[in-house]
N, C-alpha and C positions, 0 to 999 in steps of 0.2 A: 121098593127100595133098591138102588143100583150102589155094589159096592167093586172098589177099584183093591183087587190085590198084588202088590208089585212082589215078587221072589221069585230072584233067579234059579230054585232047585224046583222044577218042572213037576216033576215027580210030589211033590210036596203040595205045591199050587193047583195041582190038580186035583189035588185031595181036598184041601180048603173048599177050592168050587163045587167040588160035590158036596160037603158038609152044607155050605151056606147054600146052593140051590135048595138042596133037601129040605132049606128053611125059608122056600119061600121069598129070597135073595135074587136079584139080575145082577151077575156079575161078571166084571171083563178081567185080565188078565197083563200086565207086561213081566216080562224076566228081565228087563235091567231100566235104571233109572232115566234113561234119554226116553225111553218108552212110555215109564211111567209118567212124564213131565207131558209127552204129547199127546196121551188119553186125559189127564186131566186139564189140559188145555179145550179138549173136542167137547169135553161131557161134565155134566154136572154129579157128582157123586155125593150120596149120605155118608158115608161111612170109609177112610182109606187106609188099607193095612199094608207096612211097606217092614220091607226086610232091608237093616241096616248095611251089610256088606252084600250093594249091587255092583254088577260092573258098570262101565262109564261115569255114573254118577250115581255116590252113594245115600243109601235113605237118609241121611241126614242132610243134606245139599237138596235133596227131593222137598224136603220136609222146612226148609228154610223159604223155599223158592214158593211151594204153596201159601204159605205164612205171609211173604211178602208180595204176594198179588191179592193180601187182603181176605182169603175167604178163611175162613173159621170151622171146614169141614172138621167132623173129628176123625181125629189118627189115633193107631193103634199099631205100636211099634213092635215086630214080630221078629226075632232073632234068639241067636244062638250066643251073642255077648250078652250075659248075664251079670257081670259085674255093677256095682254100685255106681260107682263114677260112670259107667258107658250109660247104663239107666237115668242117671242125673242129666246127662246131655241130652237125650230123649225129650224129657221133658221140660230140661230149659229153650228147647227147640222151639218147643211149641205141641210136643205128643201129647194126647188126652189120655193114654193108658198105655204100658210096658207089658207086653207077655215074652218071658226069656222059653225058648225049646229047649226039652220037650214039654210037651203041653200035651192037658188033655182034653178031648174035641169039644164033652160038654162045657167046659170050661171059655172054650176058645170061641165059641157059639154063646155063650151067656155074656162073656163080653163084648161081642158086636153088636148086639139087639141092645145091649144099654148103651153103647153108645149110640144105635140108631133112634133111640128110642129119646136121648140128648138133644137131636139133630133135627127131630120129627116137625116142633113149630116153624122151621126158618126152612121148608122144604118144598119145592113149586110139587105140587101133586098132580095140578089138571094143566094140560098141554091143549092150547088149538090152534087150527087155523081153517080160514074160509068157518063155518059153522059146525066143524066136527071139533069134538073135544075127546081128549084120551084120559080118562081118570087111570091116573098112575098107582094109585092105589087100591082101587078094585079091579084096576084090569081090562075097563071098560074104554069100549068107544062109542060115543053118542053123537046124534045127529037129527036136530028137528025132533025133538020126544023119544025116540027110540033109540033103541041101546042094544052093543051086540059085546060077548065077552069073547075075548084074546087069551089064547092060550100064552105060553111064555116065551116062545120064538115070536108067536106074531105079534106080541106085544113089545119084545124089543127092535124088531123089526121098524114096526110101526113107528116107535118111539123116535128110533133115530132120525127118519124120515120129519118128523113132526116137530124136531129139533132142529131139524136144518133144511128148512120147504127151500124148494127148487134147488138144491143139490145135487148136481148127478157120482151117485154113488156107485162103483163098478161091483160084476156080481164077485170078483176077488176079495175086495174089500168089506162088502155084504155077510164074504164068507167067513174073513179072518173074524171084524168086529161081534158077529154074532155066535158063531159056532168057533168060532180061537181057531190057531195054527195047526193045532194036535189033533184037531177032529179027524175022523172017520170018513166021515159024510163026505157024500160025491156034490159037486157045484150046481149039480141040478135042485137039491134041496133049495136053494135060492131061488129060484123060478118057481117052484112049486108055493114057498110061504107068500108069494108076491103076488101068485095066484087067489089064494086064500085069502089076503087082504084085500085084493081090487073085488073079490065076491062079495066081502061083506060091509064096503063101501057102500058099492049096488045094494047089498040089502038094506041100509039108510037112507037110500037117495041123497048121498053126498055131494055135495059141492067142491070136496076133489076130487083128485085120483093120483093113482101111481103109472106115469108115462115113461115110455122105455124111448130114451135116447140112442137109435143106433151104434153099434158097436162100442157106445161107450157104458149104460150100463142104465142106472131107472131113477127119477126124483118124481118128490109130491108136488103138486100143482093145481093151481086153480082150474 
């Protein structure tokens, strides 16, 4: 289950993603609405928690514009305006659920899993291409009968890859979408997961792989 949290207080959104990783969540991140509008364009999300005062474009412009390209993800509106009327527009919006800050974490975690849990029947689970498939929900990538299980970098790794074959991906971008801006982690950690997927391709005898395009960066391919 991949969930998109938009809120511009970092500090905050960092916390989120550790609560919801800890549950077994793949989660991306924007801090203002132009962002948030360009990851839900790239990706398909279960679950999207947006904080209403973003800069550029605030969660309810987010939340209109998602509405109006049709998809019916569930939102779960996360802010600091607690009033009734700001609440009401949430949901004339199109929000599936209002949590006003502060909150508390059980709380904030029991309402994403029921709205993922909402979202569950109308959700593509298994991803393929060439004869490898990725079950998005166990974690799995199989190939000709056998099966090899992805930790949760190289699962989203993989995933992105398997979302958009022959994309050449840079390993900057590699870095931002999977490990976020804030990370720690040196750019080598992107080489190293990319390593660990092209091994355990070979361990299926897959009919892709992950090919490094010179100085520009790596796509899946036949």
């Amino acid at each position: 289950m991949r969930i998109l949290i938009a809120e511009d207080e970092k500090e905050l959104a960092k916390g989120l993603k550790f609560l919801l990783e800890k549950n077994k969540f793949t989660v991306d991140m924007a801090h203002d609405g132009e962002e948030a509008l360009a990851c839900f364009r790239c990706r398909d999300y279960d679950v999207v928690i947006l904080d209403i005062m973003m800069p550029k474009v605030n969660g309810l412009e987010v939340l209109r514009q998602i509405r109006e390209a049709g998809c019916g993800v569930p939102v779960l509106m996360l802010t600091a305006k607690a009033e009734i009327e700001d609440r009401v527009a949430g949901l004339e919006a199109g929000a599936d659920d209002y949590l006003p800050k502060p909150f508390a974490s059980p709380e904030f975690i029991a309402r994403v899993k029921a709205l993922s849990r909402r979202n569950a029947g109308y959700t593509e689970l298994c991803l393929s291409f060439g004869k490898v498939e990725l079950d998005c929900n166990r974690y799995e990538m199989a190939c000709g009968g056998r099966a090899v299980r992805l930790n949760n970098k190289e699962f989203q790794v993989m995933e992105l890859f398997m979302r958009n074959p022959r994309f050449v991906f840079s390993t900057a971008h590699l870095m931002d979408k999977i490990w976020g801006q804030d990370s720690e982690a040196d750019v080598s950690v992107v080489w190293t997961y990319v390593g660990f997927l092209r091994k355990k391709l070979k361990e299926l005898n897959a009919d892709i792989e992950i090919r490094t395009a010179r100085g520009a960066g790596y796509f899946l391919d036949l």
